[in-house]
N, C-alpha and C positions, 0 to 999 in steps of 0.2 A: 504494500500500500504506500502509495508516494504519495506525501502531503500538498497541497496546493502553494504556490508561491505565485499571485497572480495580483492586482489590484486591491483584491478581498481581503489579501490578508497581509496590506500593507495601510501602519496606523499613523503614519507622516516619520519626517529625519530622523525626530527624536529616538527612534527604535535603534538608532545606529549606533556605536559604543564608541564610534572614532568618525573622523570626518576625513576618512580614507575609507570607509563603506559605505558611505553617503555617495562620495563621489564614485566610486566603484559600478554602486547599485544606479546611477546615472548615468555610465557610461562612459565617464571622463577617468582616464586611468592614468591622468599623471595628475599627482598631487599637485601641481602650478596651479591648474584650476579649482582647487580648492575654495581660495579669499574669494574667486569670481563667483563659486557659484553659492557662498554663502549669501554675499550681498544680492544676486541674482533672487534670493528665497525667502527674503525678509529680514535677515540679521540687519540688525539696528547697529550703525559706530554711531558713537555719543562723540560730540565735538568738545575740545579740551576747555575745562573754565575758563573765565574771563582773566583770574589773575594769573594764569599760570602764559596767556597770550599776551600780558601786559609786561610780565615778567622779559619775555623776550623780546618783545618788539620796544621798551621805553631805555634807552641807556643810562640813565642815572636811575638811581636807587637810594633815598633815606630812610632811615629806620627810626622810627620816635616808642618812646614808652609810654605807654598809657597810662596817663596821671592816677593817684590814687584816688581819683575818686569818678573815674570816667571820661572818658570825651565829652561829654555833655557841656562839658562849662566853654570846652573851646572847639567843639566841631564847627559851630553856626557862623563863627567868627574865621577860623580857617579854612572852610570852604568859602566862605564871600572872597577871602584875600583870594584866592586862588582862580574864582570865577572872574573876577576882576583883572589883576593883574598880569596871570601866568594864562588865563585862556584856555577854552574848551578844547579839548583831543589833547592837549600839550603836558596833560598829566594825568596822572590815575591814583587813586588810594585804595589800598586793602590791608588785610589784617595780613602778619606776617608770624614766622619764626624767630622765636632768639632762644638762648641757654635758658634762661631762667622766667621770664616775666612776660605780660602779655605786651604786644609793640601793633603797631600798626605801621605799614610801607607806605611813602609819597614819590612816585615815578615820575620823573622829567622827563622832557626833552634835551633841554640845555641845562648845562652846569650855571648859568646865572641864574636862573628861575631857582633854583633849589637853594643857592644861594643868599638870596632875599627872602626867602622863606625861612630861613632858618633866623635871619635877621632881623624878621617883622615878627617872628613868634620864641622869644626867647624864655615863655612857661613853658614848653618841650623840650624834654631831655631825650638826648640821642639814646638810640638803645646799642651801646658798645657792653657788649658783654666778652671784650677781650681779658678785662680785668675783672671776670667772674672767679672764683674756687675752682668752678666745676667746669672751667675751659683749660683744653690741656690741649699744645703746642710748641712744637718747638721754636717756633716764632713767636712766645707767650710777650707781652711787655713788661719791662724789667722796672718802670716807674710806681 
């Protein structure tokens, strides 16, 4: 008794245990065709977040610490400077990484913009956590 293998008793891709019997059971027997016939069948790519596209494409990068008691007191006031003076597309802000504390990132375009920012907002402290305990390099600073 030979079991059927026909449309009937096919339940979609997922039945597959690799995606080399997917494309096998399709007819495509060289793995290159693979990525094509995944997108070809509905697989969704998810496009990269926004900071992670901000990250690459702004060439300056500052790093500030989140005051201890929030952005609130000075977000209202640092975004106007920035819609003002530095101009829309010419920067970006997100939340970022450091050693120890939470920071927030401000992305330029030019090195002057970041600079007057840092000038016109001197309740923000930069987030250097070179001279953290818990930062180990051999570049560490010696001051």
């Amino acid at each position: 008794m030979v079991p059927e293998y026909g449309w009937s008793s096919f339940s979609g891709p997922w039945q597959f245990r690799s995606a080399w019997g997917y494309a096998y059971w399709l007819g495509c027997y060289s793995l290159a065709n693979v990525p094509v016939l995944f997108q070809m069948h509905g697989m969704v790519r998810r496009s990269p977040p926004q900071r992670k596209l901000d990250e690459r494409a702004f060439p300056i990068r500052v790093k500030f610490s989140v005051p201890p008691l929030g952005t609130i007191g000075v977000a209202p006031d640092m975004y106007k400077w920035l819609e003002s003076e530095v101009g829309r597309g010419r920067y970006a802000v997100h939340p970022t990484e450091t050693v120890l504390w939470n920071a927030f990132a401000i992305h330029f375009v030019a090195v002057e913009d970041a600079r007057a920012f840092v000038a016109a907002h001197p309740q923000l402290q930069l987030a250097d956590g070179t001279d953290c305990v818990t930062y180990t390099s051999p570049y560490r600073r010696l001051d």
